[in-house]
Backbone as CSV, one residue per row, in Angstrom:
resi,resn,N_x,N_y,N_z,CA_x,CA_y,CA_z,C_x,C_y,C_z
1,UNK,-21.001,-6.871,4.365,-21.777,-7.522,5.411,-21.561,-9.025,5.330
2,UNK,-21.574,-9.421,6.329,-21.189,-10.841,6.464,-19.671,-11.605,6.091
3,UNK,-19.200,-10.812,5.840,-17.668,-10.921,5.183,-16.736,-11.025,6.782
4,UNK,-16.294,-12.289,6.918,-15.783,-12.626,8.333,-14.476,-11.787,8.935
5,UNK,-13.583,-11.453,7.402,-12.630,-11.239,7.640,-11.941,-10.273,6.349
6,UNK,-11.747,-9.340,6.511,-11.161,-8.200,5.324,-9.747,-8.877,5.326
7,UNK,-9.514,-8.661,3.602,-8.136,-8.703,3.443,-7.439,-7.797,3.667
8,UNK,-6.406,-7.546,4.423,-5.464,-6.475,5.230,-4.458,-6.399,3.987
9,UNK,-4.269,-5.201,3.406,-3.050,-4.826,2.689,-2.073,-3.567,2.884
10,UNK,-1.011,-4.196,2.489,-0.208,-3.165,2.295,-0.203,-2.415,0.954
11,UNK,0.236,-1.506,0.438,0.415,-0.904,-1.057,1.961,0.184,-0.702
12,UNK,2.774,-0.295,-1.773,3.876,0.259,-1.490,4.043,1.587,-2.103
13,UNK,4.869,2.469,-2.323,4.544,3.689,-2.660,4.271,4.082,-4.181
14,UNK,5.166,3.092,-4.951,4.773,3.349,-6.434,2.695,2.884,-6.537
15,UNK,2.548,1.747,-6.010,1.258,1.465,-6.003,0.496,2.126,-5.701
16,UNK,0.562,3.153,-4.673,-0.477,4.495,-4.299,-0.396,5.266,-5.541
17,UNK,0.792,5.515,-5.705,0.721,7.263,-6.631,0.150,6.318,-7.822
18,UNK,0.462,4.943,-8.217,-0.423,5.094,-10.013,-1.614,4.456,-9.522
19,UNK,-2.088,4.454,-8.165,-3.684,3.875,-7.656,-4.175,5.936,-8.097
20,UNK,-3.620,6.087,-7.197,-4.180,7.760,-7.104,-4.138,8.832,-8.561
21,UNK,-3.043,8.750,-9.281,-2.721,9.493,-9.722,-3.202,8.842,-11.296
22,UNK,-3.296,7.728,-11.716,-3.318,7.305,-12.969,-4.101,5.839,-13.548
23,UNK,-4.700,6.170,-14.272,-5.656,4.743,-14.906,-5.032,4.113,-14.775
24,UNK,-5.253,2.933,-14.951,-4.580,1.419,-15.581,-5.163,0.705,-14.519
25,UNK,-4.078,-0.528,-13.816,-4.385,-1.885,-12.884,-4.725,-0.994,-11.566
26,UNK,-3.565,-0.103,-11.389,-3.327,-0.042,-9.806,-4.342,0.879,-9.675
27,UNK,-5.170,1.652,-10.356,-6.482,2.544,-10.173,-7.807,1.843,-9.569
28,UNK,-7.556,0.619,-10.131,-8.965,-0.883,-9.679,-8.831,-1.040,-8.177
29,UNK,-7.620,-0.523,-7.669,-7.515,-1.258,-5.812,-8.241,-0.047,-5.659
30,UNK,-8.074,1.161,-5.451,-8.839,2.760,-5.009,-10.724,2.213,-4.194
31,UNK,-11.268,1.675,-5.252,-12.534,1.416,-4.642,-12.926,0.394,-3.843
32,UNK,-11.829,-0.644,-3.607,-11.636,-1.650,-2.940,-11.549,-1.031,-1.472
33,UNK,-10.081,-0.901,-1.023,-10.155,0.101,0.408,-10.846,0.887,0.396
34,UNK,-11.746,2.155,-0.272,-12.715,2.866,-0.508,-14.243,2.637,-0.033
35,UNK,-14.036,1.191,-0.803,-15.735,0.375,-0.555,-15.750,-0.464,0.731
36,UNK,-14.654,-0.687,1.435,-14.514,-1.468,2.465,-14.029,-2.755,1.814
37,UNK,-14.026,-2.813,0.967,-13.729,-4.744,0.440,-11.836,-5.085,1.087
38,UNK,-11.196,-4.279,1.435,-9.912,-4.871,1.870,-9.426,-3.820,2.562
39,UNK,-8.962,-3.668,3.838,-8.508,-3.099,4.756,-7.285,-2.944,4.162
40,UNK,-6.834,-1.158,3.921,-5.253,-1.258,3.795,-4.631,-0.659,4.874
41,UNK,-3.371,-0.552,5.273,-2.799,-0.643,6.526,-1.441,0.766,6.175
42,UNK,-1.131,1.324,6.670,-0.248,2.229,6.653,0.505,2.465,7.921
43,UNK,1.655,2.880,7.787,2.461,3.645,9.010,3.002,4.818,8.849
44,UNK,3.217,5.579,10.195,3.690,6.520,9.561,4.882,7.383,8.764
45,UNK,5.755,5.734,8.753,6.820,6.059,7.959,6.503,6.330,6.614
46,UNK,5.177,5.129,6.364,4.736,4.958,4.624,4.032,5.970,4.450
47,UNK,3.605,6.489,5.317,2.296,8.155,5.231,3.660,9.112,4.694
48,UNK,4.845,9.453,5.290,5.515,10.161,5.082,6.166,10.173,4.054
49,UNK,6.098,8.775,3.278,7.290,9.008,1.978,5.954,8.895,1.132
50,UNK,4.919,8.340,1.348,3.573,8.925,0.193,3.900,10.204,-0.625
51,UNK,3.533,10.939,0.975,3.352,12.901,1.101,4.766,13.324,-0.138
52,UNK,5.790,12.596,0.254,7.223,13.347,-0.084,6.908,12.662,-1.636
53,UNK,6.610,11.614,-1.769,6.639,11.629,-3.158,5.604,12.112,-4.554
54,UNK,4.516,11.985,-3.778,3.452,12.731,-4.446,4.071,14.589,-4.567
55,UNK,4.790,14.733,-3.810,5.349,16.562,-4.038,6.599,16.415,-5.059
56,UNK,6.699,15.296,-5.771,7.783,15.208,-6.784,6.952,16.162,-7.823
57,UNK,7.928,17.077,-8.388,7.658,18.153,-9.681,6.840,17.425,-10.849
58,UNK,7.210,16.511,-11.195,6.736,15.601,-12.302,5.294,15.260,-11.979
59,UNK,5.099,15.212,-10.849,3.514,15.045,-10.729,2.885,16.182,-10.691
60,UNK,3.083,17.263,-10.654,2.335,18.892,-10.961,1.231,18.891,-10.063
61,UNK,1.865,18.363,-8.615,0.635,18.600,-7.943,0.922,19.544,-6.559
62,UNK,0.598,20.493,-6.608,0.671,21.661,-5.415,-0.120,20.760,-3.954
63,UNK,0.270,21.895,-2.783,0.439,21.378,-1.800,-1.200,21.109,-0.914
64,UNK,-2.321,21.821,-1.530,-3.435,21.339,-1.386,-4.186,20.456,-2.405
65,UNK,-3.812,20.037,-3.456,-4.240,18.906,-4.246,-3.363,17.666,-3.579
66,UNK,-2.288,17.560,-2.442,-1.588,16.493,-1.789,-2.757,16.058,-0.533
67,UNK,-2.927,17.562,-0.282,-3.458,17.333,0.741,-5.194,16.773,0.877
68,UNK,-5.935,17.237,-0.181,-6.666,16.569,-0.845,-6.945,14.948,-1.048
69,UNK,-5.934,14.718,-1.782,-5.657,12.890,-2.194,-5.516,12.430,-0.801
70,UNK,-4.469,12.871,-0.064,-4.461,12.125,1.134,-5.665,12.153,2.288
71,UNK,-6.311,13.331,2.895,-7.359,13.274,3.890,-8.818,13.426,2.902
72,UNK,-8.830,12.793,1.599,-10.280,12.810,1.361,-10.035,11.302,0.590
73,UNK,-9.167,11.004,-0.309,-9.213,9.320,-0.315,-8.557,8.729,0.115
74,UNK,-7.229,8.442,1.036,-6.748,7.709,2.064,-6.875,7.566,3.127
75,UNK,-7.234,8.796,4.165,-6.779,8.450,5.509,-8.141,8.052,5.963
76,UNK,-9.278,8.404,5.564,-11.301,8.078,5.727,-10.723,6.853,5.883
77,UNK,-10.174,5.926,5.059,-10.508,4.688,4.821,-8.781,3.125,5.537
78,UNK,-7.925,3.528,5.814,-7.031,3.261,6.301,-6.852,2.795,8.011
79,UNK,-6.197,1.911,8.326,-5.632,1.919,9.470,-3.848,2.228,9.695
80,UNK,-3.941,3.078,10.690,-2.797,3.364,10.593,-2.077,2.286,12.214
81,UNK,-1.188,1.576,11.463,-0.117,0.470,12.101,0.928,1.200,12.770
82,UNK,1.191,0.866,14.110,2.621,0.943,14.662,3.618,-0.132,14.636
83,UNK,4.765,0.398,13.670,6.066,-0.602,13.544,6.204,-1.224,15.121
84,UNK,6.177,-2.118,15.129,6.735,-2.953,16.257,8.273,-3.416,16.063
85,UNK,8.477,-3.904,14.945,9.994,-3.906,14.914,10.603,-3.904,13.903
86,UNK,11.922,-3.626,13.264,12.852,-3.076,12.454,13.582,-4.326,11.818
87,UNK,13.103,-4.055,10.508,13.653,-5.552,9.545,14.884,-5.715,9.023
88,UNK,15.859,-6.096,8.823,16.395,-5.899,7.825,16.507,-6.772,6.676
89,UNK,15.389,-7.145,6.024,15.405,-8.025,4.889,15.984,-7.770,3.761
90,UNK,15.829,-6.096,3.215,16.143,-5.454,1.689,17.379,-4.795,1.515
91,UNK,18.773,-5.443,1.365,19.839,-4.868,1.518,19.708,-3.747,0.803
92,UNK,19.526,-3.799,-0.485,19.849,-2.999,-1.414,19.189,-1.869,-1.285
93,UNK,17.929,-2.068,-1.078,16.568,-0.622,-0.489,16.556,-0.784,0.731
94,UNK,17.132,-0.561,1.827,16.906,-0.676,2.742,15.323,-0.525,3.617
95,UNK,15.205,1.356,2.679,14.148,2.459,3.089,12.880,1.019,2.378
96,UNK,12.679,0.275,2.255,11.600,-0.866,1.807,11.461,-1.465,2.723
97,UNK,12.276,-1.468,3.655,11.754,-2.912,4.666,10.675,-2.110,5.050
98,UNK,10.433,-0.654,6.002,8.757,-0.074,5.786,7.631,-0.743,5.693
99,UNK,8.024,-1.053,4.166,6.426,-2.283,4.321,6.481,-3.512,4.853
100,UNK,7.335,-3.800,5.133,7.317,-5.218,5.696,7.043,-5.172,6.705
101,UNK,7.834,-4.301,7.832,7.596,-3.949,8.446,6.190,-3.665,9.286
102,UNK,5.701,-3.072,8.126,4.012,-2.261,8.669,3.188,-3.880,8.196
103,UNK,3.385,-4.562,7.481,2.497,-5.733,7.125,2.663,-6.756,8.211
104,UNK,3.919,-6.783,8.856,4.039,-7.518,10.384,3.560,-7.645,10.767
105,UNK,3.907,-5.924,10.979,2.632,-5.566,12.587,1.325,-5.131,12.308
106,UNK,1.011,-5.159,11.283,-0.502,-4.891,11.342,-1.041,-6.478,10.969
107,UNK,-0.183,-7.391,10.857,-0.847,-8.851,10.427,-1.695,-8.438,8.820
108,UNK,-1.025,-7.946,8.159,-1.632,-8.117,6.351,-1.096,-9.587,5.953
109,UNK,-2.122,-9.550,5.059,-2.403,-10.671,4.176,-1.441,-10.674,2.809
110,UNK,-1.717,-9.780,2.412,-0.722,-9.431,1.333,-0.042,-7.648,1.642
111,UNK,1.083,-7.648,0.816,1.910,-6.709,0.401,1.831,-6.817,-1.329
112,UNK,0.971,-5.318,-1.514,1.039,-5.156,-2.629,2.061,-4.056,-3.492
113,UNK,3.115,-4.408,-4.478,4.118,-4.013,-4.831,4.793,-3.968,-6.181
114,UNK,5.311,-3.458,-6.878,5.843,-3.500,-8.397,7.436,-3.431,-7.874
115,UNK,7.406,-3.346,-6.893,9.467,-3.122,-6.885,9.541,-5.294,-7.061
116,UNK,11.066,-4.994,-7.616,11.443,-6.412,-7.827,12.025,-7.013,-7.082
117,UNK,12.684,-6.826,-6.209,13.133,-7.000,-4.661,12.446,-7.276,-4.360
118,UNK,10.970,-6.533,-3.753,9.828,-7.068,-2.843,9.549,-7.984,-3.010
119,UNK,8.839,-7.825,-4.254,8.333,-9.167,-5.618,9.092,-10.425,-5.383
120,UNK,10.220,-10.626,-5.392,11.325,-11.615,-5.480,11.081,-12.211,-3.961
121,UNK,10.358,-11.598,-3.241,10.187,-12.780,-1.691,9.161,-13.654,-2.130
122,UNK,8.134,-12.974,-2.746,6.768,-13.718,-2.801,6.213,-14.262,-1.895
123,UNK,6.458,-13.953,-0.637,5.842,-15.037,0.194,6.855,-14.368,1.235
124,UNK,6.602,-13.470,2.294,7.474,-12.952,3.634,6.487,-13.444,4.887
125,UNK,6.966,-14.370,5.795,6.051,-14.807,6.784,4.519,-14.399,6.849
126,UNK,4.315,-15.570,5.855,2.821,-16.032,5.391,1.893,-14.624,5.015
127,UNK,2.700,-13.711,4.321,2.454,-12.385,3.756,2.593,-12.881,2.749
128,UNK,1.894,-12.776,1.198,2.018,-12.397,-0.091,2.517,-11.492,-0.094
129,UNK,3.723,-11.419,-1.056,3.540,-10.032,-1.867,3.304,-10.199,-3.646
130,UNK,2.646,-9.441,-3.925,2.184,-9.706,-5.707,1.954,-8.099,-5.828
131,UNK,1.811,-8.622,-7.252,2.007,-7.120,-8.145,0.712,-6.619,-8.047
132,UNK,0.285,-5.519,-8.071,-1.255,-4.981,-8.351,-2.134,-6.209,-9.326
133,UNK,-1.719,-6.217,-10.550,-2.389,-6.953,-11.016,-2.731,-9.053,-10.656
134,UNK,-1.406,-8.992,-10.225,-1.584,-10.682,-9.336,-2.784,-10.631,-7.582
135,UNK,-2.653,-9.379,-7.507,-3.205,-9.268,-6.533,-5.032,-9.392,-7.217
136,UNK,-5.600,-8.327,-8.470,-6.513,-8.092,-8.400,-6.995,-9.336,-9.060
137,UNK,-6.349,-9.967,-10.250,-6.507,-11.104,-10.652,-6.745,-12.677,-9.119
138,UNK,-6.590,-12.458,-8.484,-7.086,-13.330,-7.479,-7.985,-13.228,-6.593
139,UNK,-8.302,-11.585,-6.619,-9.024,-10.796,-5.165,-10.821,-11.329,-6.150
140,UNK,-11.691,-12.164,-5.530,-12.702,-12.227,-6.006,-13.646,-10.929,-5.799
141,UNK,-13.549,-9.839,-5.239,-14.270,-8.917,-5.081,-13.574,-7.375,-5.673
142,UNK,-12.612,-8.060,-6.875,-12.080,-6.764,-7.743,-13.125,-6.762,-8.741
Protein backbone atom coordinates (compact mmCIF):
# COMPACT_ATOMS: atom_id res chain seq x y z
CA UNK A 1 0.00 0.00 0.00
CA UNK A 2 1.19 3.21 -0.86
CA UNK A 3 4.13 1.91 -2.79
CA UNK A 4 3.93 4.25 -6.09
CA UNK A 5 5.58 1.99 -8.21
CA UNK A 6 6.55 -1.99 -8.14
CA UNK A 7 9.80 -3.04 -9.28
CA UNK A 8 9.13 -4.91 -12.64
CA UNK A 9 11.45 -7.98 -13.06
CA UNK A 10 12.59 -10.29 -15.15
CA UNK A 11 14.13 -13.79 -13.72
CA UNK A 12 15.89 -15.83 -16.22
CA UNK A 13 15.46 -19.49 -16.28
CA UNK A 14 18.26 -20.78 -14.07
CA UNK A 15 16.81 -18.10 -11.46
CA UNK A 16 13.25 -19.66 -11.42
CA UNK A 17 14.21 -23.34 -11.11
CA UNK A 18 16.80 -22.53 -7.94
CA UNK A 19 13.91 -19.71 -6.78
CA UNK A 20 11.44 -22.79 -7.04
CA UNK A 21 13.22 -25.74 -6.67
CA UNK A 22 16.05 -24.99 -4.01
CA UNK A 23 17.18 -22.96 -0.79
CA UNK A 24 19.81 -20.57 -0.94
CA UNK A 25 19.67 -16.61 -2.52
CA UNK A 26 17.37 -17.23 -5.41
CA UNK A 27 14.57 -18.90 -2.93
CA UNK A 28 14.40 -15.08 -1.04
CA UNK A 29 12.85 -13.52 -4.56
CA UNK A 30 9.66 -16.41 -4.34
CA UNK A 31 7.90 -14.19 -1.60
CA UNK A 32 8.72 -11.01 -3.12
CA UNK A 33 6.53 -11.55 -6.50
CA UNK A 34 4.36 -13.74 -4.15
CA UNK A 35 3.80 -10.84 -1.58
CA UNK A 36 3.36 -8.28 -4.27
CA UNK A 37 6.70 -6.41 -3.36
CA UNK A 38 8.03 -6.63 -7.21
CA UNK A 39 6.09 -7.35 -10.24
CA UNK A 40 7.77 -10.14 -12.32
CA UNK A 41 7.09 -10.16 -15.98
CA UNK A 42 7.15 -13.25 -18.26
CA UNK A 43 6.50 -14.18 -21.95
CA UNK A 44 5.50 -16.79 -23.47
CA UNK A 45 8.61 -17.78 -24.87
CA UNK A 46 10.13 -17.68 -21.08
CA UNK A 47 6.81 -19.66 -19.81
CA UNK A 48 7.85 -22.26 -22.37
CA UNK A 49 11.48 -22.94 -21.72
CA UNK A 50 10.55 -22.70 -17.72
CA UNK A 51 7.96 -25.78 -18.42
CA UNK A 52 10.79 -27.58 -20.72
CA UNK A 53 13.30 -27.18 -18.21
CA UNK A 54 11.79 -27.92 -15.02
CA UNK A 55 10.83 -31.58 -17.05
CA UNK A 56 14.71 -32.09 -17.12
CA UNK A 57 15.19 -35.84 -15.44
CA UNK A 58 17.59 -34.44 -12.89
CA UNK A 59 14.92 -32.53 -11.32
CA UNK A 60 12.60 -35.73 -10.56
CA UNK A 61 9.73 -33.84 -11.10
CA UNK A 62 6.64 -35.51 -12.95
CA UNK A 63 4.23 -33.73 -15.00
CA UNK A 64 1.72 -32.60 -12.25
CA UNK A 65 4.29 -31.43 -9.65
CA UNK A 66 5.33 -28.94 -13.06
CA UNK A 67 2.16 -28.19 -13.25
CA UNK A 68 1.71 -27.40 -9.71
CA UNK A 69 4.91 -24.95 -9.36
CA UNK A 70 3.75 -23.21 -12.31
CA UNK A 71 -0.31 -22.40 -11.87
CA UNK A 72 -0.11 -22.32 -7.99
CA UNK A 73 3.26 -20.19 -7.49
CA UNK A 74 3.86 -18.39 -10.77
CA UNK A 75 1.20 -17.63 -12.96
CA UNK A 76 -1.40 -16.13 -9.55
CA UNK A 77 1.25 -13.70 -9.34
CA UNK A 78 2.95 -12.67 -12.85
CA UNK A 79 2.29 -10.53 -15.81
CA UNK A 80 2.51 -12.03 -18.83
CA UNK A 81 4.42 -9.51 -21.63
CA UNK A 82 4.09 -9.54 -25.39
CA UNK A 83 7.56 -9.46 -27.25
CA UNK A 84 7.24 -6.44 -29.28
CA UNK A 85 10.48 -6.93 -30.90
CA UNK A 86 13.39 -9.35 -31.65
CA UNK A 87 16.95 -8.55 -30.26
CA UNK A 88 19.85 -9.61 -31.29
CA UNK A 89 22.22 -8.69 -28.52
CA UNK A 90 23.58 -12.44 -27.30
CA UNK A 91 25.57 -13.91 -30.11
CA UNK A 92 26.66 -16.76 -28.43
CA UNK A 93 23.02 -17.69 -26.64
CA UNK A 94 21.10 -16.40 -28.92
CA UNK A 95 17.79 -18.36 -27.24
CA UNK A 96 18.72 -15.34 -24.20
CA UNK A 97 17.86 -12.41 -25.94
CA UNK A 98 14.04 -13.73 -24.54
CA UNK A 99 14.69 -11.83 -21.64
CA UNK A 100 15.67 -8.89 -22.96
CA UNK A 101 13.41 -8.96 -24.99
CA UNK A 102 10.38 -9.49 -22.48
CA UNK A 103 12.15 -6.70 -20.07
CA UNK A 104 11.71 -4.17 -23.16
CA UNK A 105 8.52 -4.65 -23.60
CA UNK A 106 7.21 -5.00 -20.44
CA UNK A 107 9.46 -1.80 -19.29
CA UNK A 108 11.38 -3.93 -16.19
CA UNK A 109 13.57 -2.38 -14.04
CA UNK A 110 15.86 -5.04 -13.66
CA UNK A 111 16.74 -8.44 -15.34
CA UNK A 112 17.53 -10.84 -12.89
CA UNK A 113 20.25 -13.49 -13.99
CA UNK A 114 23.39 -15.81 -13.15
CA UNK A 115 24.32 -16.39 -16.94
CA UNK A 116 27.63 -14.35 -17.63
CA UNK A 117 26.78 -12.95 -20.87
CA UNK A 118 23.68 -11.35 -19.43
CA UNK A 119 25.64 -10.28 -16.37
CA UNK A 120 28.43 -8.78 -18.60
CA UNK A 121 25.79 -5.94 -19.99
CA UNK A 122 24.98 -4.74 -16.56
CA UNK A 123 23.06 -2.14 -17.61
CA UNK A 124 20.74 -2.96 -21.19
CA UNK A 125 18.69 0.30 -21.91
CA UNK A 126 18.30 1.59 -18.44
CA UNK A 127 17.48 -2.21 -17.41
CA UNK A 128 19.79 -3.66 -14.67
CA UNK A 129 20.75 -6.84 -14.93
CA UNK A 130 22.37 -8.36 -11.50
CA UNK A 131 22.68 -11.59 -10.04
CA UNK A 132 19.92 -12.78 -7.54
CA UNK A 133 21.95 -11.86 -4.84
CA UNK A 134 23.05 -8.08 -6.23
CA UNK A 135 19.58 -7.79 -6.83
CA UNK A 136 18.34 -8.80 -3.19
CA UNK A 137 21.25 -7.06 -1.55
CA UNK A 138 19.84 -3.67 -2.91
CA UNK A 139 15.99 -4.49 -3.05
CA UNK A 140 15.08 -2.69 0.45
CA UNK A 141 12.01 -4.85 0.83
CA UNK A 142 14.05 -8.36 0.62
Amino acid sequence: MGQESLTRIVLDTNGLVSALLFAGVSSRLVPLWQGGSVQLLISREILDEYLRVLAYPKFQLNSAEIKGLIEGELLPFVEIVRRTSRLKVLKQDPSDNKFLECAVAGGADVLISGDKALLALRDFRKIKVQSPAEFLKGFAGA
